[in-house]
MARBA-17452 format. One record per residue (C-alpha): residue number from 1; x, y, z. Coordinates in steps of 0.2 Angstrom, whole numbers, plus 5000, padded with zeros to 4 digits. Layout:
BEGIN
resi	xx	yy	zz
NUM	X	Y	Z
...
END
This chain:
BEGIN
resi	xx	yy	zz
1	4890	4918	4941
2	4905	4913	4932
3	4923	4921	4933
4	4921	4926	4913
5	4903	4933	4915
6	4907	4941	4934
7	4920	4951	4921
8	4910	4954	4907
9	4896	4960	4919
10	4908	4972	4927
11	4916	4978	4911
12	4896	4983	4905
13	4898	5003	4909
14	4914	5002	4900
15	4907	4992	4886
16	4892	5005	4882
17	4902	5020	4886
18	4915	5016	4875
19	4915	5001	4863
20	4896	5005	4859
21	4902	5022	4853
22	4916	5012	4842
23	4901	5002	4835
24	4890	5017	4828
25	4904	5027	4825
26	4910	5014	4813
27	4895	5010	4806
28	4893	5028	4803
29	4907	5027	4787
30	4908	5019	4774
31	4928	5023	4771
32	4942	5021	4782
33	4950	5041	4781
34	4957	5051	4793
35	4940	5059	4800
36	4937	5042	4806
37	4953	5039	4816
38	4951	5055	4824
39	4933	5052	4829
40	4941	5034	4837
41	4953	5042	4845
42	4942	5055	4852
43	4932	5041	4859
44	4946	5031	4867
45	4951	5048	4876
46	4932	5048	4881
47	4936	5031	4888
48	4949	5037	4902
49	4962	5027	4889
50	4972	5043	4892
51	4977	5054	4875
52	4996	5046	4874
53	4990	5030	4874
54	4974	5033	4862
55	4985	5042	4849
56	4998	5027	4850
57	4981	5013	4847
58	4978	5026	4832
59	4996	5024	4827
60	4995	5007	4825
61	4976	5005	4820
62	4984	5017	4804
63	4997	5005	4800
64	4988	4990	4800
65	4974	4998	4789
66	4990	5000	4778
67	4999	4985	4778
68	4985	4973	4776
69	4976	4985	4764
70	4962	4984	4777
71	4946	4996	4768
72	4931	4991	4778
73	4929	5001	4792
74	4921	4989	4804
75	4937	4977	4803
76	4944	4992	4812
77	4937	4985	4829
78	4943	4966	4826
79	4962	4976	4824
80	4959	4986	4837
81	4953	4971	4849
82	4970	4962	4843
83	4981	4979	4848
84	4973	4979	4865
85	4975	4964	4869
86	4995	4966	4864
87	4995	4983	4875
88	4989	4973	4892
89	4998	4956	4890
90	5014	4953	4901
91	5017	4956	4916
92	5003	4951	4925
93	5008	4936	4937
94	5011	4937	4953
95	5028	4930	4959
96	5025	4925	4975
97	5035	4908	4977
98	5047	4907	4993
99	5042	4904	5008
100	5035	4915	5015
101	5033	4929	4998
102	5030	4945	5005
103	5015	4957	4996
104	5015	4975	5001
105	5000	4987	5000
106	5000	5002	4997
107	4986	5016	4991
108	4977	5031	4998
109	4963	5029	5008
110	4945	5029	5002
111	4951	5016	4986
112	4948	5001	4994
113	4963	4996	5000
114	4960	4986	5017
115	4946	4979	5007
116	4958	4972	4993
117	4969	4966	5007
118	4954	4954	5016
119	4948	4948	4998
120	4967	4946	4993
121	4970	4935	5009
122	4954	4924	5005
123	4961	4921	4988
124	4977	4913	4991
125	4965	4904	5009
126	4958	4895	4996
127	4974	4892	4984
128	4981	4883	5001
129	4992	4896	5006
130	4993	4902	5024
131	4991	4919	5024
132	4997	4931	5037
133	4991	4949	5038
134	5000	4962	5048
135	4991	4979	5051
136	5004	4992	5047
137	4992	5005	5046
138	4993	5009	5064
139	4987	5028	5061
140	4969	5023	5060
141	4963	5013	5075
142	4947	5012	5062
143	4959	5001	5050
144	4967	4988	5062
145	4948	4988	5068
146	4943	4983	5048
147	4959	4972	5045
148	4951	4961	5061
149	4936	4958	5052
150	4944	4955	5037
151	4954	4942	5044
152	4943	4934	5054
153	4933	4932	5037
154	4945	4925	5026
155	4952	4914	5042
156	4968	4920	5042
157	4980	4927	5057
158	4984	4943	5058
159	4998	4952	5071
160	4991	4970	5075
161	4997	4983	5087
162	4988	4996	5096
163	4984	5013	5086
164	5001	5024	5084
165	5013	5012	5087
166	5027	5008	5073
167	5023	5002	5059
168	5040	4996	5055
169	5038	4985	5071
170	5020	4977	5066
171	5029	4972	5053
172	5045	4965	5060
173	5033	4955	5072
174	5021	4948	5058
175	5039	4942	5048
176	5045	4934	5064
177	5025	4924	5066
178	5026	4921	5049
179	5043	4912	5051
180	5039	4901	5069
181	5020	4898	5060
182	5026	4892	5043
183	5016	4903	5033
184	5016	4905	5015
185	5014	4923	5012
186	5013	4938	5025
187	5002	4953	5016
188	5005	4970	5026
189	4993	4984	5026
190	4999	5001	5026
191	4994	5018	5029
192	4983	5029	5016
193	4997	5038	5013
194	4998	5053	4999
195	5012	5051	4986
196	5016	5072	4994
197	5018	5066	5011
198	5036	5064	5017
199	5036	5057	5032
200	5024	5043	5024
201	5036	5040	5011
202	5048	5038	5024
203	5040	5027	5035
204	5036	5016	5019
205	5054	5015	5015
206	5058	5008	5033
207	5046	4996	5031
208	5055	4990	5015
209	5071	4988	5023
210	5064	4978	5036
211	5056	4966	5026
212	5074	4967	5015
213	5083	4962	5028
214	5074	4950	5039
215	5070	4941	5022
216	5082	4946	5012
217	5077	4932	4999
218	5059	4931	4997
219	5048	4936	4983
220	5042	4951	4986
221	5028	4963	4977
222	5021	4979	4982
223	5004	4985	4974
224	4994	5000	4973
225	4978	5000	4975
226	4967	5012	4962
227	4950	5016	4961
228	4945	5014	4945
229	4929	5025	4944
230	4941	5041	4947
231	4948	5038	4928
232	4965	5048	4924
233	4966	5054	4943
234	4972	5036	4946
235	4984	5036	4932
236	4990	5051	4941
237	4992	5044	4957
238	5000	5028	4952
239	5014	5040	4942
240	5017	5049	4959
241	5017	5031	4968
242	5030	5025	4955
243	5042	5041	4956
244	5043	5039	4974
245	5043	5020	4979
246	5044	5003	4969
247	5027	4996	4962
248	5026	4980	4954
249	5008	4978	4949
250	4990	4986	4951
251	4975	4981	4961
252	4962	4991	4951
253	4943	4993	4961
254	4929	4997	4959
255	4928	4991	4941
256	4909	4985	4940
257	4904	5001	4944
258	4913	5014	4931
259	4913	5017	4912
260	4930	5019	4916
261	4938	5005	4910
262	4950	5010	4899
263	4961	5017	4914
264	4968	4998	4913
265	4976	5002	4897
266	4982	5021	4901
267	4991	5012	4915
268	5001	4997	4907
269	5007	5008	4891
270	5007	5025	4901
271	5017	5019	4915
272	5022	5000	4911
273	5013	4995	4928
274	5004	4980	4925
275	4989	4979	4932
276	4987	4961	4942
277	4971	4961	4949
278	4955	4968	4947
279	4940	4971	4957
280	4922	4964	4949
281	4910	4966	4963
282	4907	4967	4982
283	4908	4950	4987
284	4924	4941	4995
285	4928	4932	4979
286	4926	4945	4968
287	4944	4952	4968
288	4953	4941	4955
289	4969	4938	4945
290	4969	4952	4930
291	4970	4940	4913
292	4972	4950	4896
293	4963	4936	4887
294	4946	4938	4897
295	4948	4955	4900
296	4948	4959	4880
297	4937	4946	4876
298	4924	4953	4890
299	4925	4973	4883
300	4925	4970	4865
301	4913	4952	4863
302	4903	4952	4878
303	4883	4956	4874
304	4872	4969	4884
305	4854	4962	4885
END
């Protein structure tokens, strides 16, 4: 299966749950009033796209019935399709150049997180880059025990210390390997933290100025990782996240198996977080690099059989 289809395929809950009900429910009028605008927006609510984002898509869907004098109802989805597309562009690439680029992971646990990590470091394996993991999460002797596996899988090194030892020091000793190795990227895994927890927040925050000041001029991103199948409570933890440390980007999972799509959306115009990768499936290769253009093309075009 094809990168497109593995996205269209993963987008198919989302697709009937949402743009199907946009389908009839255009269908359903022969005029473009404001019944049917609240009926959309009632929809795109529906769709986890989160109620300030669906009354700003209504906003605009209203103003472009306007200006282009717009009076059949069904060319409401092509506009709709075009502001979509507009809301989730930008942003999205990873900037990851120097040598080595640091990628920081943070997200409770249960979303997915070491998971995301091992696909992460497979991807850029098989981009060329040598990967580096370091198992920061030193709470849970279960996660270093994961992050092993992980590793092992994607055939990259990882530096690990035993369970309860300092995180800030895993990571200190995965930026001096990463230094004597010649590695291209080091990707640290980090506890499940809880956006309430302070002593996490702290610990995350040495972690930050470690990597600061041992590579003081490296690209470096932090994500959080989301569970997309839990809809708004995400866009609720990724507001918490963002108060409290810096995010660049989101890694959204669990996408193939939710009607929850529209969470993407809430997220980028709720929050101005892009979302930078996206997970389709089970297998290794089935985290990939979030693209506006398929990602539209796949909700609003792809078929159901």
């Amino acid at each position: 299966m094809g990168l497109f289809s593995k996205i269209k395929e993963s987008l198919k809950k989302t697709r009937k749950g949402v743009v199907d009900q946009i389908d009839a429910l255009l269908k359903s009028f022969t005029k473009i009033d404001e019944e049917l605008f609240e009926e959309l927006e009632e929809i795109l609510v529906m769709g986890d796209v989160g109620v300030a984002t669906a009354e700003k898509i209504c906003d605009e869907l209203r103003d472009r019935v306007k200006q282009k004098g717009i009076t059949d109802p069904f060319q409401i989805k092509v506009e709709l399709q075009t502001v979509t597309w507009e809301m989730l562009t930008g942003g999205n690439e990873m900037h990851i150049d120097t040598k080595p680029s640091v990628i920081l992971v943070i997200g409770v646990n249960g979303v997915g997180k070491t998971t995301s990590i091992g696909k992460l470091a497979s991807f850029y394996q098989k981009q060329g880059k040598k990967v580096l993991l370091a198992a920061a999460d030193t709470f849970r002797a279960a996660a270093i025990d994961q992050l092993k596996i992980w590793a092992e899988r994607a055939d990259v090194d990882i530096i690990c210390q035993g369970e309860g030892s300092d995180p800030a020091a895993v990571v200190y000793d995965a930026i001096s390997a990463a230094k004597a190795r010649g590695a291209d990227l080091v990707i640290v895994d980090t506890a499940g933290r809880l956006h309430n927890k302070k002593n996490l927040m702290d610990e995350l925050a040495k972690i930050r100025r470690i990597i600061d000041r041992e590579l003081p001029d490296a690209d470096k991103e932090s994500l959080l990782v989301l569970d997309a199948t839990t809809g708004q409570n995400a866009v609720n933890q990724a507001s918490e996240f963002a108060k409290a440390t810096g995010i660049t980007g989101i890694i959204l999972t669990k996408l193939d198996g939710t009607a929850k799509g529209g969470v993407v959306m809430a997220i980028k115009d709720g929050l101005g977080i892009p979302v930078k990768f996206i997970g389709v499936g089970e297998k290794i290769d089935d985290l990939q690099p979030f693209d506006a253009d398929d990602f539209t093309l796949a909700l609003f075009e792809g078929e159901d059989n």
